[in-house]
C-alpha positions in Angstrom: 220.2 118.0 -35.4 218.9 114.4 -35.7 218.4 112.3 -38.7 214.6 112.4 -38.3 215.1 116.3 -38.5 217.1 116.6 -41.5 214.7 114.0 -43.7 211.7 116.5 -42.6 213.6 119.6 -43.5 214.7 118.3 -46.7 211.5 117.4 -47.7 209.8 120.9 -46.9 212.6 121.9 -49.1 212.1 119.6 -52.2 207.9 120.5 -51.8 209.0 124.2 -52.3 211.4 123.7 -55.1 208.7 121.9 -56.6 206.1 124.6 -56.1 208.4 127.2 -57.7 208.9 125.1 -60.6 205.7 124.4 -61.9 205.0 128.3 -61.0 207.6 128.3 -63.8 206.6 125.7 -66.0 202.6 127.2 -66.3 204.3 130.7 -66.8 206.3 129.4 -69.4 202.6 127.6 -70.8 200.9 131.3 -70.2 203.6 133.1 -72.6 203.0 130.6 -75.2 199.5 130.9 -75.4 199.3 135.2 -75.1 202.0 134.8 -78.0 199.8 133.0 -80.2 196.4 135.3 -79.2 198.7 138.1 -80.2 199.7 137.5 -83.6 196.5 135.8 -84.4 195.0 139.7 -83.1 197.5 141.3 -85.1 196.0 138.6 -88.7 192.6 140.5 -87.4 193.4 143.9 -87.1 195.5 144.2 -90.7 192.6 142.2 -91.9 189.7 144.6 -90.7 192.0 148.2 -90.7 191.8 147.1 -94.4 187.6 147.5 -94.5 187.9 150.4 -91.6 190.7 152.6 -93.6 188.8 152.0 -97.5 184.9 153.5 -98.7 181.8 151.2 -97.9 181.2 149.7 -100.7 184.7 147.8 -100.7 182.6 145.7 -97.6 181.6 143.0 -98.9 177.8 143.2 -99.3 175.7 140.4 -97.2 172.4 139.0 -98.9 169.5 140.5 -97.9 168.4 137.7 -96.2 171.7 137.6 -93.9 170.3 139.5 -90.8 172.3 139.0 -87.9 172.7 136.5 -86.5 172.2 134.9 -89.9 175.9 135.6 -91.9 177.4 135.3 -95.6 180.9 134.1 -95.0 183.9 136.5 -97.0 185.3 134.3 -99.6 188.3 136.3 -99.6 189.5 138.8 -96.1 191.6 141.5 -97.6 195.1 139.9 -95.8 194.1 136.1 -94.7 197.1 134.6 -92.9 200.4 134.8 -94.0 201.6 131.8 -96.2 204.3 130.9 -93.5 201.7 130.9 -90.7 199.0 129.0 -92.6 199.0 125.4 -91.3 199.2 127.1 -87.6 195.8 129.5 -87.6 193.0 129.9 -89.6 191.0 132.9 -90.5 187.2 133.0 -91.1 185.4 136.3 -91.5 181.6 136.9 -92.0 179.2 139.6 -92.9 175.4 140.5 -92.1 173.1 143.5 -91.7 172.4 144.6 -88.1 170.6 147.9 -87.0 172.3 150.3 -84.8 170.2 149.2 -82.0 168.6 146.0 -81.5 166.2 147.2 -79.0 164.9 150.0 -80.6 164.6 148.8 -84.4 164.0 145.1 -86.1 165.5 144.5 -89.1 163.1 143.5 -92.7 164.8 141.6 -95.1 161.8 142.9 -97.8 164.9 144.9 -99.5 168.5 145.2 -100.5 169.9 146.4 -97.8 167.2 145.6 -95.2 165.8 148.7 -93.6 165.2 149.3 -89.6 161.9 149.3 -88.7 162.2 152.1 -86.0 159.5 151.2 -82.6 157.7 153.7 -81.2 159.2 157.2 -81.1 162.6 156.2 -82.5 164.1 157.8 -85.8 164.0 155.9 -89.2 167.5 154.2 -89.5 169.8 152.5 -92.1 171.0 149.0 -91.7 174.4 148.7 -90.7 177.1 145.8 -92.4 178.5 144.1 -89.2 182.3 142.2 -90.2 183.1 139.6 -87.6 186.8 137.9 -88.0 188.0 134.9 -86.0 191.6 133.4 -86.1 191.4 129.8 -85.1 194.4 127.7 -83.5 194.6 124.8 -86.1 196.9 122.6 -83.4 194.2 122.3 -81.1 190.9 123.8 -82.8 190.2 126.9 -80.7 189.5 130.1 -81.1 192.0 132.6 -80.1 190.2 136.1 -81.2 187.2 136.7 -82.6 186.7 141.1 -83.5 183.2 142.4 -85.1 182.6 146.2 -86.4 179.8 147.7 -87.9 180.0 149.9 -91.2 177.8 152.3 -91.3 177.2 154.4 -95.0 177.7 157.8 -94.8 175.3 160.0 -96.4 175.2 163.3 -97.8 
């Protein structure tokens, strides 16, 4: 084996090891960022089992001018963040009216809660509360999850 021979093999070798390390490195990046979408899911699930597992009118009730896409933000989500995770995420929740259907039925704001104005041949409907929550990564300003439901009154 020459010396022209080793110097080539040697650098084939150092361009692999170098491959396989930053295949390491963005693994390492990957973890880091499912981590931090995890436990900001986990603010927004204790935060919105709270509304899902309690009666409908501990919702907050939106304005009857706040038709989706138009929103009333909650002053106060049930949970927020925990105090020790505060100056890393941020949680914003807001509340409108939606009908079941956007397609079928438009929304009037003429009354508290809006009805749904069925279109031709669809059922009368009630207007739905929609909650949308969204944890935000304060160390570089994105949004990590954002989860909406709709709350529908039950009646008799």
């Amino acid at each position: 084996m020459t010396l022209v021979e080793l110097l080539i093999a040697m650098t084939l070798l150092a361009i692999g090891i170098a491959a396989i390390v930053a295949g390491f490195s963005s693994g390492v990046f990957a973890t880091g960022r499912a981590s931090r979408a995890s436990i900001a899911a986990s603010f927004i699930d204790q935060n919105m089992e709270t509304y899902r597992e309690s009666a409908y009118t501990s919702v907050p009730a939106p304005a009857a001018t706040s038709i989706c896409p138009t929103s009333d933000a909650i002053a106060s989500p049930p949970f927020g963040v925990p105090a020790g995770q505060s100056a890393t995420y941020s949680l914003a929740g807001t509340v409108c009216w939606t009908c079941p259907d956007s397609t079928h039925w438009t929304a009037s704001s003429a009354t508290n809660p809006p009805t749904c104005t069925p279109q031709s041949g669809w059922p009368a409907a009630n207007a739905l509360k929609q909650v949308t929550f969204t944890v935000t990564d304060l160390t570089n300003s994105k949004i990590l999850v954002k989860e909406t439901a709709t709350f529908e009154q039950m009646t008799g």
